[in-house]
C-alpha positions as CSV (number, residue, x, y, z in Angstrom):
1,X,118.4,75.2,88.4
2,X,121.5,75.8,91.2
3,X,123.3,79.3,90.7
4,X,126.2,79.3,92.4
5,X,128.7,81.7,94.3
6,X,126.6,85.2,93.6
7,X,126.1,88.5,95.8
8,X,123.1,89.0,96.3
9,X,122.1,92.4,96.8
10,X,125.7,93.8,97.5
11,X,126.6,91.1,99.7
12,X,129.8,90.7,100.7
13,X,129.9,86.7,100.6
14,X,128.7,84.6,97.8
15,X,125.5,82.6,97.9
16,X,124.3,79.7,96.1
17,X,120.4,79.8,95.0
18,X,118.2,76.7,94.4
19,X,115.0,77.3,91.9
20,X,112.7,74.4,91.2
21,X,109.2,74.5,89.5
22,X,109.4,78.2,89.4
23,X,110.2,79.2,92.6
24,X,113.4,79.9,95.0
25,X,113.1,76.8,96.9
26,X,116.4,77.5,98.9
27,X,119.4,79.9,99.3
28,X,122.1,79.3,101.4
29,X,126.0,79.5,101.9
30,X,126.6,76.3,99.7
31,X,124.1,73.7,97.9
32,X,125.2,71.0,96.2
33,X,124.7,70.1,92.7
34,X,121.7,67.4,92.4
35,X,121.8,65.0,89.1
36,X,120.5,66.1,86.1
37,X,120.3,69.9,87.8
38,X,121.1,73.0,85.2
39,X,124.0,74.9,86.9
40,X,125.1,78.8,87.0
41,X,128.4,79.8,87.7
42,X,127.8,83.4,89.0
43,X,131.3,83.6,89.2
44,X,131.0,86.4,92.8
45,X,128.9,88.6,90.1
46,X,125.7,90.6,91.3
47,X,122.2,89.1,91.8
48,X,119.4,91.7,92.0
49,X,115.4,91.0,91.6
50,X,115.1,91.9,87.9
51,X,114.8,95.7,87.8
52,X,111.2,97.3,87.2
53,X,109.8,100.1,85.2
54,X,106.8,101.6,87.3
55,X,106.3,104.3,84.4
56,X,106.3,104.2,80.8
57,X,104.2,105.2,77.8
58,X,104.5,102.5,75.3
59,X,101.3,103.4,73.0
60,X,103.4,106.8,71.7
61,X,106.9,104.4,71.8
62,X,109.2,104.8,68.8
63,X,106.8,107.6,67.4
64,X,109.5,110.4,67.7
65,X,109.2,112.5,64.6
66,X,106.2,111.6,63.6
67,X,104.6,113.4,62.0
68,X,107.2,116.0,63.4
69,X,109.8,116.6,66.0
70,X,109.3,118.0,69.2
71,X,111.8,121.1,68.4
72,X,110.5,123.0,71.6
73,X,111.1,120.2,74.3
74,X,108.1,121.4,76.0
75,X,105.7,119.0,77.6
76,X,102.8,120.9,75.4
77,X,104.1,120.6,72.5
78,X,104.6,116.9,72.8
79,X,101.0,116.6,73.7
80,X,100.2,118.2,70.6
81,X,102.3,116.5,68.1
82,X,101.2,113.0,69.9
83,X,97.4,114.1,69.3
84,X,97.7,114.4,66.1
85,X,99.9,111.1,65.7
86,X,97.2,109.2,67.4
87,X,94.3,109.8,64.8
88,X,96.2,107.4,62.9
89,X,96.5,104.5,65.3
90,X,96.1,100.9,64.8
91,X,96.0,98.0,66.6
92,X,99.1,96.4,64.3
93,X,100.8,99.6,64.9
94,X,100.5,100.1,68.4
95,X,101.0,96.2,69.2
96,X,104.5,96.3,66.8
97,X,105.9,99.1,68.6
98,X,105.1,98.2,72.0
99,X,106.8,95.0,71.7
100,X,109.6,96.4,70.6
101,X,109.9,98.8,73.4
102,X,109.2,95.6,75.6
103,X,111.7,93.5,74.0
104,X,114.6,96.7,74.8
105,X,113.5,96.5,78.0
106,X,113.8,92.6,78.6
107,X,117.4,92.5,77.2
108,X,118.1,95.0,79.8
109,X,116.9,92.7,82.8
110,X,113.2,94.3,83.2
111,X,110.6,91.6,84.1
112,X,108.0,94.4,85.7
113,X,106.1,97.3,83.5
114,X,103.2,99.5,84.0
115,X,102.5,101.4,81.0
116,X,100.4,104.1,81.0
117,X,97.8,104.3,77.7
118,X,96.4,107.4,76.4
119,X,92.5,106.5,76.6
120,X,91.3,109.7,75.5
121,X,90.7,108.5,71.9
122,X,86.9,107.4,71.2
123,X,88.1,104.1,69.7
124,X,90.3,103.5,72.6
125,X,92.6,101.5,69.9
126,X,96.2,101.9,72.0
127,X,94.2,100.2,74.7
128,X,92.9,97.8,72.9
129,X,96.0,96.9,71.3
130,X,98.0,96.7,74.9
131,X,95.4,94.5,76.1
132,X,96.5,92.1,73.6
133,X,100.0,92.4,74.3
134,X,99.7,92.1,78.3
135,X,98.6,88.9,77.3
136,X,101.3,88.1,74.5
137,X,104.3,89.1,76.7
138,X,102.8,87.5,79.9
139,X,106.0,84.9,80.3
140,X,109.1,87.4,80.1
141,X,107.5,90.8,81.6
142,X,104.0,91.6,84.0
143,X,102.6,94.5,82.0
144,X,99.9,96.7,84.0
145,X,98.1,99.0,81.7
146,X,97.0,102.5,83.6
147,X,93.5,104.8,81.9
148,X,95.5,107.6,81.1
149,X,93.1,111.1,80.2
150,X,95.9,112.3,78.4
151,X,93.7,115.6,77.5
152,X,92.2,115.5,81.1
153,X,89.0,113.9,82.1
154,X,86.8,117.0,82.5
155,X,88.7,119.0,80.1
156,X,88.5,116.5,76.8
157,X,84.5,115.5,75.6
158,X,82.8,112.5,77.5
159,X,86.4,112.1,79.2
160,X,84.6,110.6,82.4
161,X,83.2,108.0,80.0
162,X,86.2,107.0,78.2
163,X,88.0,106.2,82.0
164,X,84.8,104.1,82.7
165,X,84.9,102.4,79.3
166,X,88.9,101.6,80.5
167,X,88.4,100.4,83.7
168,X,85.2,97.8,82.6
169,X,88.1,96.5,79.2
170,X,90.2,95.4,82.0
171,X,92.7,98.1,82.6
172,X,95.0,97.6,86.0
173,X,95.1,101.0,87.4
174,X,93.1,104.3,87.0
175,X,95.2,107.9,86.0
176,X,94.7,111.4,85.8
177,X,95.9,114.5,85.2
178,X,94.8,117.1,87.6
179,X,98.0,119.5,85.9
180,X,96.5,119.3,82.7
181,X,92.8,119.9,83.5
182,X,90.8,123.7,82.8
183,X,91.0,125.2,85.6
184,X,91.4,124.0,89.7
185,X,88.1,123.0,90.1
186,X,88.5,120.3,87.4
187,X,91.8,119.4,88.4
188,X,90.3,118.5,92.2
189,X,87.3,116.9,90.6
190,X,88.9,114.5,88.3
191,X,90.9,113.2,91.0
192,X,87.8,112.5,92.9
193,X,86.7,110.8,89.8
194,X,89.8,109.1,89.4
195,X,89.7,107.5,92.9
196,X,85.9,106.7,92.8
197,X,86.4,105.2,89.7
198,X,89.2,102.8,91.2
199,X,87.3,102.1,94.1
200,X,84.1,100.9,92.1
201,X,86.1,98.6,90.0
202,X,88.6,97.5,92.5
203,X,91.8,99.3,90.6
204,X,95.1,100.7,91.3
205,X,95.9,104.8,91.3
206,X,98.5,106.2,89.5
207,X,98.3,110.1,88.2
208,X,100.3,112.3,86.1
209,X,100.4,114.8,89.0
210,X,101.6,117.8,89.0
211,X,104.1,118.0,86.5
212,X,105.0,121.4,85.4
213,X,107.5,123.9,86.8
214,X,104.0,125.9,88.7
215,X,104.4,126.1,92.1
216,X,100.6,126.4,92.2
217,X,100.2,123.1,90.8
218,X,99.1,121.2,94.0
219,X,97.4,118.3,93.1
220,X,99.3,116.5,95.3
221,X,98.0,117.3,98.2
222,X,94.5,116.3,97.1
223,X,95.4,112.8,95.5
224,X,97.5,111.9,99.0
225,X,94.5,113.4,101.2
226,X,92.3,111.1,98.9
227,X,95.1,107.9,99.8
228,X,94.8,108.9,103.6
229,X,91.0,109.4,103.8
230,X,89.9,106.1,101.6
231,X,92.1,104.0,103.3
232,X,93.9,102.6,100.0
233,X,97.3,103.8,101.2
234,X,100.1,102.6,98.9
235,X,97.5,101.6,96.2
236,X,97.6,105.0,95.1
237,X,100.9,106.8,92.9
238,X,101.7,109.9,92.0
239,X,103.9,110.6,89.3
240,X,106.0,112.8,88.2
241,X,105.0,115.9,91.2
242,X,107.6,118.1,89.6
243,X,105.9,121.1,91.0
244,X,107.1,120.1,94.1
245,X,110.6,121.5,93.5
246,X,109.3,124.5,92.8
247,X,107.4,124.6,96.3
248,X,108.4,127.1,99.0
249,X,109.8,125.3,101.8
250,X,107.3,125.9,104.5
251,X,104.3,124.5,102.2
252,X,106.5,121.2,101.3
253,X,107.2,120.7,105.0
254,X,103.9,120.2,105.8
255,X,103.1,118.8,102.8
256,X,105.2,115.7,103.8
257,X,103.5,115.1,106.7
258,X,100.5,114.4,104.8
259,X,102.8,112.1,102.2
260,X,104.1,110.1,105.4
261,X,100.5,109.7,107.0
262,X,98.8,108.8,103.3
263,X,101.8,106.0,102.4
264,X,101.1,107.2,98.8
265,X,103.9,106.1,96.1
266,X,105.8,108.7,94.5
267,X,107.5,107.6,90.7
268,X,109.9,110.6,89.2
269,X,111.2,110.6,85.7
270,X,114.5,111.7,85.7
271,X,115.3,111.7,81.8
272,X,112.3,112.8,80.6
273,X,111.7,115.2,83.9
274,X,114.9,117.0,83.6
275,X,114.5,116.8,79.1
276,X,111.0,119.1,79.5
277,X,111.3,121.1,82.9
278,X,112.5,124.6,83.3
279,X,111.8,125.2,79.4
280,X,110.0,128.2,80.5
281,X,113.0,129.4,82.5
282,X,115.6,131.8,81.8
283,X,118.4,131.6,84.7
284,X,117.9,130.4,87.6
285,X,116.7,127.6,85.5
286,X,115.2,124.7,87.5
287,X,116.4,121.0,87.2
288,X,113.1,119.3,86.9
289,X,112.8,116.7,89.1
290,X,110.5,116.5,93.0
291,X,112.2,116.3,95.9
292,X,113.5,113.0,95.7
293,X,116.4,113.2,98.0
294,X,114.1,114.5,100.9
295,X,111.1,112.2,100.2
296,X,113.9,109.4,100.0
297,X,115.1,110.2,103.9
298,X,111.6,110.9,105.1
299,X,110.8,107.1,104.2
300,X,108.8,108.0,101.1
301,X,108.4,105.2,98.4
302,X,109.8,106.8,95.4
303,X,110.8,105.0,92.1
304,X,112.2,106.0,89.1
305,X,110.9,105.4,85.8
306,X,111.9,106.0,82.0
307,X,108.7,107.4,81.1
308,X,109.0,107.8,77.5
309,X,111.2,105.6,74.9
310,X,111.5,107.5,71.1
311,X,108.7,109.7,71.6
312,X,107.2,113.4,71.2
313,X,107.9,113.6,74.7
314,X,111.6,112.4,74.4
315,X,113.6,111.8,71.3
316,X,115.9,109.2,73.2
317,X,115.8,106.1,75.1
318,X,117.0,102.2,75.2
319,X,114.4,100.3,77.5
320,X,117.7,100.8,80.1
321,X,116.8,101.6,83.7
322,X,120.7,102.4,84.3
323,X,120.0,105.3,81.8
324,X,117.1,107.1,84.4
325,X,118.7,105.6,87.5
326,X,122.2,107.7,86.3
327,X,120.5,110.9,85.7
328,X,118.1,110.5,88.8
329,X,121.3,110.5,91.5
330,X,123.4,113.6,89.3
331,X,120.3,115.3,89.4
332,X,118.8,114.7,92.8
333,X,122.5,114.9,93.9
334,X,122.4,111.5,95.7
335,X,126.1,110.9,94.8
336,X,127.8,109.8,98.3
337,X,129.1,106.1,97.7
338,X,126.2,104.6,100.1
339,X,123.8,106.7,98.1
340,X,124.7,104.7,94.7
341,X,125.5,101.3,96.6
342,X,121.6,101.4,97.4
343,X,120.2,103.5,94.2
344,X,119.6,99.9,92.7
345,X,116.4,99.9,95.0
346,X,114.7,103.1,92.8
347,X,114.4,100.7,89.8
348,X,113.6,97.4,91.5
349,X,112.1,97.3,95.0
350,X,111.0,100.5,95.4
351,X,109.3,100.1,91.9
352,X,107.9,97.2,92.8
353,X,106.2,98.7,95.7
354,X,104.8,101.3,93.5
355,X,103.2,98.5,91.1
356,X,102.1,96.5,94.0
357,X,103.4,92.9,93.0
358,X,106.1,92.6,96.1
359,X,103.9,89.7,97.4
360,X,105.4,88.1,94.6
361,X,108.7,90.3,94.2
362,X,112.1,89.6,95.1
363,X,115.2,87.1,96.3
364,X,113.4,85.0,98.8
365,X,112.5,81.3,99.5
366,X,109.1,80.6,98.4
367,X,108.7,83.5,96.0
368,X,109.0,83.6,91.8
369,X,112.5,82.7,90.8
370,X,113.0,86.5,89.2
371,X,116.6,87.8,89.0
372,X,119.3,89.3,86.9
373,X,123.0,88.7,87.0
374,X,125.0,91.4,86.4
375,X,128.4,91.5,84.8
376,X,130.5,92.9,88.0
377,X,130.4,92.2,92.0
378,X,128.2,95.1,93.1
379,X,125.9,98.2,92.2
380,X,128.7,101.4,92.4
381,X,130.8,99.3,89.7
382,X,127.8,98.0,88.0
383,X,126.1,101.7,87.3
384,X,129.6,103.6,86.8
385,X,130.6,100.8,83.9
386,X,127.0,100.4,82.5
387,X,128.0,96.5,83.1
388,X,125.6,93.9,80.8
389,X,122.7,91.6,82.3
390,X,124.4,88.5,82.0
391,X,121.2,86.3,82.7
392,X,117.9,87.4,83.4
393,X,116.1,85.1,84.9
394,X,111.8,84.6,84.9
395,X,110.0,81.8,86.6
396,X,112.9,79.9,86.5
397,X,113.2,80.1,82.6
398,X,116.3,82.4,81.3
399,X,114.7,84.5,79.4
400,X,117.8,86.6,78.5
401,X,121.3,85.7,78.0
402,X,124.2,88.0,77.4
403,X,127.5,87.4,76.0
404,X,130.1,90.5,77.6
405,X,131.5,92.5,75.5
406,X,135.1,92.2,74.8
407,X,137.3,94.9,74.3
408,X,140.9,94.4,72.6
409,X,143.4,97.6,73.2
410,X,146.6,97.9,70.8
411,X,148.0,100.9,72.3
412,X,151.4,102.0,72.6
């Protein structure tokens, strides 16, 4: 396959891009056409890797309303309404909805998801269900499935057994949720467990940390301390951290000297983050989000993810990473024109980071052929006009073609 004449990455001059048996096997000013070669006009449209969703629930996808809506917005109260949704789990139900979330999100350009799984549930049947489809959806999207102690590890019965029974059914990455646990003690603890855990089974670390509008939350700085001291560095997340705005300014300064030394991963939420924060606020009422914007400029890997998709959590979502990528820059106030010329990198790059497959990520010789074409010729005009995927690209196969949308005015 030969694509011809695209900007890559907001270049300013058009490339051609060579992929045979999978791979990018050359990129250059101008390649010529060889017999019998499939050929893509790009037309001086926008290439990017395929955009990536670091953080998503897809066991509770498509469940909003049922078996109520979540009328309060609150964080609780979608953790309640979602227990009670789970006692009636299924593998065919959890396997249809998924892929229906995962088919949203492929027709939007994403090739890379880690869903986290609610594993406390003695039958472990959401987990059981995503195992199947990690495998089913394995040639137009890498799915990573995360233990997620949705009711705490310490705090929920034979919790610590649940995450071990996770990690040994094959489950990419350990969680947590310090926030959520009893009381301090189990919130420090369960991180330890968390990491131990990953160690012993050679897993990723991604936690739920910290996300409620309590500036005593600090979970944080025990999950980084635990990146730093370990040595696993960037294999350890933490997501969502929404405490952190409501930090004093003293305490966050020093706290990001111990981000910077850990190289821990930060993933915010925007839609759902700014949906369910500052619900216990009158006014000032706090926007929801960590300190993106600062964490950004102190060379802090943060990504943004949708989090939830039609859940008690959030009645909305498409499977679009424009959506969180829009609300993420209003929000975090990272609206200067070079701030949304580079915001692409939240949902691809810096995601990818966060997941840990750039070894095999991005526009370069030798690597997967992954890409997307976008429907304009670069990022500002691409995220202001919500412009289509044209082609998404995966191994070399398009997996996704778009027809634009035509639009036929009869004014006067």
């Amino acid at each position: 396959m030969l694509i011809q004449q695209g900007l890559i990455e907001n270049a300013q001059q058009p490339q051609d891009i060579r992929i045979e048996d999978g791979k990018f096997t050359a990129i250059a000013d101008h390649l010529t056409a060889k017999d019998n070669e499939q050929v893509i006009d790009a037309q001086g449209k926008l290439i990017l890797p395929p955009f990536v969703d670091p953080h998503v629930h897809l066991d509770s996808t498509m469940t909003a309303g049922d078996p109520e809506w979540n009328q309060s917005g609150t964080l609780f109260d979608g953790i309640r309404i979602w227990s009670e949704r789970k006692k009636t789990l299924s593998i065919e139900d959890v396997k249809t909805r998924s892929r229906q979330a995962l088919e949203r999100q492929a027709s939007h350009g994403v090739q890379f998801v880690r869903s986290h799984v609610d594993v406390t549930d003695p039958n472990l049947t959401a987990l059981k269900a995503l195992i199947q489809v990690r495998d089913e959806v394995k040639d137009f999207i890498e799915l990573q499935l995360v233990a997620f102690p949705q009711e705490g590890i310490l705090s929920f019965p034979h919790g610590k057994e649940l995450m071990e029974q996770a990690a040994k059914l094959g489950v990419d990455v350990i969680g947590a949720i310090p926030h959520f646990e009893f009381t301090r003690e189990y919130s420090v603890e369960s991180l330890h467990f968390a990491v131990d855990l990953a160690q012993k089974y050679g897993k990723l670390v991604d936690a739920h940390c910290d996300e409620i509008d309590d500036p005593a939350s600090r979970g944080l700085e025990t999950l980084a301390t635990l990146a730093l001291e370990t040595g696993l560095g960037d294999q350890v997340t933490a997501s969502h951290t929404t405490a952190m705005g409501s930090y004093n300014n003293a305490y966050a300064y020093k706290l990001m000297r111990l981000l910077q030394m850990s190289h821990i991963n930060m993933i915010s939420n925007p839609l759902i983050n700014t949906h369910l924060g500052g619900r216990f606020d009158t006014y000032p009422k706090r926007r929801g989000l960590t300190r993106v914007k600062e964490l950004n400029a102190a060379g802090v890997n943060v990504a943004f993810g949708e989090d939830d998709i039609k859940d008690p959590w959030y009645p909305m979502g498409d499977g679009n990473m424009l959506d969180a990528l829009h609300m993420g820059i209003h929000v975090t106030q990272m609206m200067g024109y070079d701030d949304i010329m580079g915001s692409y990198k939240f949902v691809t790059t810096n995601g990818a980071k966060a997941m840990h497959v750039s070894d095999h990520y991005g526009i370069a010789e030798g690597k997967p052929a992954n890409l997307v074409i976008m429907n304009n010729d670069n990022f500002y005009n691409a995220l202001n006009q919500r412009s289509e995927v044209l082609y998404s690209i995966h191994h070399g196969n398009v997996i996704v073609k778009t027809d634009p949308k035509q639009v036929h005015l009869n004014l006067k």
